[in-house]
GUFIRO-767664 format. One line per field, with one value per residue (C-alpha): residue number from 0; residue in one letter; x, y, z. Coordinates in nm, 2 decimals, padded with zeros to 4 digits. Layout:
N
num <- NUM / ...
residuo <- A / ...
X <- X / ...
Y <- Y / ...
Z <- Z / ...
END
This chain:
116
num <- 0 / 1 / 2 / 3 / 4 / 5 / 6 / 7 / 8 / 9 / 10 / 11 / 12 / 13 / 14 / 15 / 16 / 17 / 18 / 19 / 20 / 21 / 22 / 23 / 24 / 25 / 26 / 27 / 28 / 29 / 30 / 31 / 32 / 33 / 34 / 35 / 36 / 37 / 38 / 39 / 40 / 41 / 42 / 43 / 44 / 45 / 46 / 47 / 48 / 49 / 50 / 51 / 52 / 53 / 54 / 55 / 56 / 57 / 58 / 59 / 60 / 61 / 62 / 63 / 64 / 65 / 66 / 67 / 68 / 69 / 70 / 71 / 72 / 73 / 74 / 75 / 76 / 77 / 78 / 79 / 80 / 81 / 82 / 83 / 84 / 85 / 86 / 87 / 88 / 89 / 90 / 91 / 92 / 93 / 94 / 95 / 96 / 97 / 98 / 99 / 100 / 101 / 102 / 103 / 104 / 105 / 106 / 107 / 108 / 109 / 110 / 111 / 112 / 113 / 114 / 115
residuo <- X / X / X / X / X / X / X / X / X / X / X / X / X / X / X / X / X / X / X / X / X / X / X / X / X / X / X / X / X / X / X / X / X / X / X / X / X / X / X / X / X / X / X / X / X / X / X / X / X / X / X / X / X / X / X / X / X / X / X / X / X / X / X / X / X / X / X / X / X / X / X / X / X / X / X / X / X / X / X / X / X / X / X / X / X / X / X / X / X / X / X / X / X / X / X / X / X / X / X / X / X / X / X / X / X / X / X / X / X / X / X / X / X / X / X / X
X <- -00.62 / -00.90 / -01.19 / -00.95 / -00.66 / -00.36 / -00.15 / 00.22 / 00.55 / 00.92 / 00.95 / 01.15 / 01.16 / 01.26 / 01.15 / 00.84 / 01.00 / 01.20 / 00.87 / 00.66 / 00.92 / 00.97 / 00.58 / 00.62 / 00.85 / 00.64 / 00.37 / 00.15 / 00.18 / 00.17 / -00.12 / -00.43 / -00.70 / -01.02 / -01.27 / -01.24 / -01.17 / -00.88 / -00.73 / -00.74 / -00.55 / -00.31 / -00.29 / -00.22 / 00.09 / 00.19 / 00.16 / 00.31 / 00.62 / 00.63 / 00.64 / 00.47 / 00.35 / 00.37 / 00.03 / -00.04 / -00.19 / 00.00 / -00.07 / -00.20 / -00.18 / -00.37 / -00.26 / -00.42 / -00.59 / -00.48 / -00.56 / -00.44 / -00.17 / -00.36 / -00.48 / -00.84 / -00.99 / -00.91 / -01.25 / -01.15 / -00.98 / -00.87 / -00.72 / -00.57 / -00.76 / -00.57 / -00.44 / -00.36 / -00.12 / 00.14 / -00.05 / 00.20 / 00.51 / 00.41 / 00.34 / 00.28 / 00.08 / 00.17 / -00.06 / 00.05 / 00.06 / -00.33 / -00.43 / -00.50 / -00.33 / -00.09 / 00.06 / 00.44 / 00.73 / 00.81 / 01.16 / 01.16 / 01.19 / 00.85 / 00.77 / 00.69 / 00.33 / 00.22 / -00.14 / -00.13
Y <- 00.49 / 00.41 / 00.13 / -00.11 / -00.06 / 00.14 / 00.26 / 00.33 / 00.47 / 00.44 / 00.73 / 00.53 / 00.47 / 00.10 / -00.12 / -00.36 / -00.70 / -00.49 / -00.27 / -00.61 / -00.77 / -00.43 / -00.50 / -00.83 / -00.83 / -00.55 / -00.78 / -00.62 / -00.60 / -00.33 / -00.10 / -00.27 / 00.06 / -00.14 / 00.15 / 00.58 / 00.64 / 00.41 / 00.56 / 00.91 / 00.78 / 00.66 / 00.94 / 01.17 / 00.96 / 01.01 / 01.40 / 01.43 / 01.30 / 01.36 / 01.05 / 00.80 / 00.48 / 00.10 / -00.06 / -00.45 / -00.50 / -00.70 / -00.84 / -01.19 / -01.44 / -01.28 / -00.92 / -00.66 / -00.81 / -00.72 / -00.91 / -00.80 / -00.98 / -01.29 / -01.35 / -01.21 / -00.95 / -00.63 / -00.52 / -00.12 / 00.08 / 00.43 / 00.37 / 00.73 / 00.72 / 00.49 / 00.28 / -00.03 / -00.02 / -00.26 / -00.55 / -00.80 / -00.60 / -00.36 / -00.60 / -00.41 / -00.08 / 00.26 / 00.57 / 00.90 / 01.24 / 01.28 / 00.96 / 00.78 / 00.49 / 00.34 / -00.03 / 00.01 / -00.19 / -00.38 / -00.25 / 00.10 / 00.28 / 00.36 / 00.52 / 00.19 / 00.20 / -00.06 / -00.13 / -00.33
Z <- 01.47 / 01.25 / 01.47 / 01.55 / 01.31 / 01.41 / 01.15 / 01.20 / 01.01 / 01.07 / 00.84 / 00.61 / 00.24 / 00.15 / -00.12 / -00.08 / 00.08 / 00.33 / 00.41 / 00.44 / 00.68 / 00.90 / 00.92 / 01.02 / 01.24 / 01.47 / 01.47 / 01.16 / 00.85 / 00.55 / 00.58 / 00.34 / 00.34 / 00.28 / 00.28 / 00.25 / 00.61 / 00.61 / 00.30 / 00.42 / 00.74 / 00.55 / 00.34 / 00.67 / 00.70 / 00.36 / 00.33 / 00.65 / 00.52 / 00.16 / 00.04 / -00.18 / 00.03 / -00.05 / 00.01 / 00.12 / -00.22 / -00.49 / -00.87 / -00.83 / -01.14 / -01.38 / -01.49 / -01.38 / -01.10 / -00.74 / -00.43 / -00.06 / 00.07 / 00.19 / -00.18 / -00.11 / -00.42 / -00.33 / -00.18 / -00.20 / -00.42 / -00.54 / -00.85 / -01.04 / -01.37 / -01.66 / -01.32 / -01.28 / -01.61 / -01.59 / -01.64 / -01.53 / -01.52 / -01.19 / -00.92 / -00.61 / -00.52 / -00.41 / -00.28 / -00.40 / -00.24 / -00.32 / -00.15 / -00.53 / -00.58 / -00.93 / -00.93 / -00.94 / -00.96 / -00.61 / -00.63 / -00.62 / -00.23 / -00.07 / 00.26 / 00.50 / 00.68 / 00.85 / 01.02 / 01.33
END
C-alpha cells in the first residue's frame, strides 16, 4: 500500500494487452507510479521476483512522448539515462531491476502489477 493505492502481482510474466486486461478485470488497472514513493513500491514487487515490470504508461502520437493510460502527460518519471529511445517503434514502458525505467516493445513478457 502506498496512501490510497494498493499495488498487486499475480507473479506472472505476460505481454502488455494481457497484463492490462488481468488489471481490468480485478477492477484496477496496471500500476502508473506518479511520484518516488510509488516507484519504490513498485520496485519492491519487482526485485522480489526478479522480473522487469510493464508500467500503465504508453507512447502517445508523437514519438517520444508518453502519456499514462488515460492520455494525460506523464507527470513522473525515472527515465534510465539515453531513455525513452524508440521514438515510435517502443510503445509501452517497463521498470527494470533498479526501479529506472526504458520504453520497450508492447510484445515482449513483463511481470503484471497492477494498482487498485
Amino acid at each position: 500500500m502506498v496512501g490510497d493505492k494498493m499495488m498487486v502481482t499475480n507473479g506472472k510474466a505476460v505481454d502488455f494487452e494481457t497484463s492490462s486486461t488481468t488489471c481490468n478485470g480485478i477492477g484496477g488497472r496496471i500500476v502508473t507510479p506518479r511520484k518516488e514513493e510509488e516507484n519504490t513500491a513498485v520496485l519492491e514487487i519487482v526485485k522480489k521476483y526478479n522480473q522487469y515490470a510493464y508500467l500503465g504508461i504508453i507512447e502517445g502520437p508523437v514519438p517520444g512522448i508518453f502519456n499514462d493510460l488515460n492520455g494525460a502527460p506523464a507527470v513522473y518519471t525515472k527515465w534510465r539515462k539515453g531513455e525513452p529511445s524508440g521514438k515510435g517503434t517502443e510503445g509501452c514502458v517497463e521498470m527494470y531491476t533498479d526501479g529506472q525505467w526504458n520504453d520497450k516493445a508492447c510484445n515482449q513478457n513483463r511481470l503484471t502489477v497492477c494498482e487498485l
